[in-house]
N, C-alpha and C positions, 0 to 999 in steps of 0.2 A: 221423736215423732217424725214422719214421713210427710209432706205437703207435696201435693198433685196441682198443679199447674194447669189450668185448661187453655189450653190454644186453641185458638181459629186457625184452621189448618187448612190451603188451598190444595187441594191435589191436583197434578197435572202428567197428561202421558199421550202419548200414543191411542187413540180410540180403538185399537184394535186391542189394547190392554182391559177395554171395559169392564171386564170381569174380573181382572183383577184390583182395578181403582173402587172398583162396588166395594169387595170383601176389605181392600183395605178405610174406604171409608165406616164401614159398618164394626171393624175393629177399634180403630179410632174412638168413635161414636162411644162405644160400650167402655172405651178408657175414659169418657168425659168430656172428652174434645169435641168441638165445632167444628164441623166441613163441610167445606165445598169442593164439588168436583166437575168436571164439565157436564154438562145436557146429555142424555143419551136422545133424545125429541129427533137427531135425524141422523142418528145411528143409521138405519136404511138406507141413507145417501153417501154415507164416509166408510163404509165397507162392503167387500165386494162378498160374493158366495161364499167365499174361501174365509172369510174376515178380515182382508187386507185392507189396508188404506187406501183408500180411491184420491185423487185429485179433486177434492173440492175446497180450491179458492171460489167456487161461484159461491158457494152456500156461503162461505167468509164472509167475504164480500156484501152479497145482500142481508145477511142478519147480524152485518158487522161485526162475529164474534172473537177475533184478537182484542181490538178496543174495547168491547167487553169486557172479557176477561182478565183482562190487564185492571178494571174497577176493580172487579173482584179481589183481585192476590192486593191494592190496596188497602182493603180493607180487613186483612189476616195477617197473623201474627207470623207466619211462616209460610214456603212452597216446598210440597213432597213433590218431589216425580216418580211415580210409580216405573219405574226402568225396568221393566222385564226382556227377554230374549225375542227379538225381530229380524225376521231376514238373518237367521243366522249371528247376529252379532248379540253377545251376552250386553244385559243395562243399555239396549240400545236407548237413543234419546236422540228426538225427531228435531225439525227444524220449529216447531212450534212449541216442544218443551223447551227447547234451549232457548227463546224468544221469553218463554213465561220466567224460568229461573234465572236469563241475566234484565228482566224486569223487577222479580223479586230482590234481587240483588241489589239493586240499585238503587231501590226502597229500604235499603238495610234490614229485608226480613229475613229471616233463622231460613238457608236453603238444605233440605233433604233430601237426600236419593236412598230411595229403599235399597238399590244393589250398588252392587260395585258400577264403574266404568268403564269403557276399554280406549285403547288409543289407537281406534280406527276407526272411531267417531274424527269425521273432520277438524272438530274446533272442541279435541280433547284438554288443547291446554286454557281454554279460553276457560270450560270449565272448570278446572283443575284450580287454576287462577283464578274462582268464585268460592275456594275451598268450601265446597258444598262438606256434610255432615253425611257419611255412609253409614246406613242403618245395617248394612250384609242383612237384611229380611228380619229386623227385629224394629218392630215398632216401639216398643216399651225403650229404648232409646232415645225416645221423641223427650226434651224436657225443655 
């Protein structure tokens, strides 16, 4: 017999991945799992026409939402970073995903990357050296 496991599951990415942090929560969801995933509420502010990333440490800042977030991946059993392809880099992974997963880490929660990584991300050994859990785009991995 087969037993399924439910996690609370933090997702975390790049807000220009929106669309795909939705589909992978809503994947998730239908395997059983609890998640969270950031706010889309000022989506409008954190992406340009194009859907790029805009500089908004102001919005940070006044809706405090690092220290936020960081409650959050407390209180979950694991952090996904949805790593999709940015600026050209494949599993790119921003300064605020790499902030959430060497939070979760440090927490000792289960760390996830839906793709691979590459090593032109800055602080590829940093987290190489978090030996995250590469899904290569398969959730039903999650256990």
């Amino acid at each position: 017999m087969c037993y399924h496991f439910v996690m609370k599951i933090i997702i975390c990415g790049s807000m220009s991945a929106h669309k795909e942090m939705t589909d992978t929560k809503r994947i998730l969801e239908q395997n059983g799992h609890i998640v969270e995933m950031p706010s889309l509420n000022n989506l409008d502010h954190e992406l340009d026409s194009n859907g790029n990333t805009l500089e908004t440490s102001r919005i940070k800042i006044e809706q405090d939402l690092i220290r936020g977030y960081f409650q959050i991946i407390k209180e979950g059993d694991a952090v996904l970073a949805v790593n999709v392809n940015k600026n050209g880099i494949d599993g790119y992974i921003g300064g605020n995903t790499f902030l959430e997963i060497g939070f979760g880490y440090a927490l000792d929660k289960k760390i996830y990357l839906l793709n691979h990584y590459t090593k032109e991300l800055p602080y590829y050994d940093e987290i190489d050296a978090m030996q995250p859990i590469v899904l290569s785009g398969d959730l039903n991995k999650i256990k």
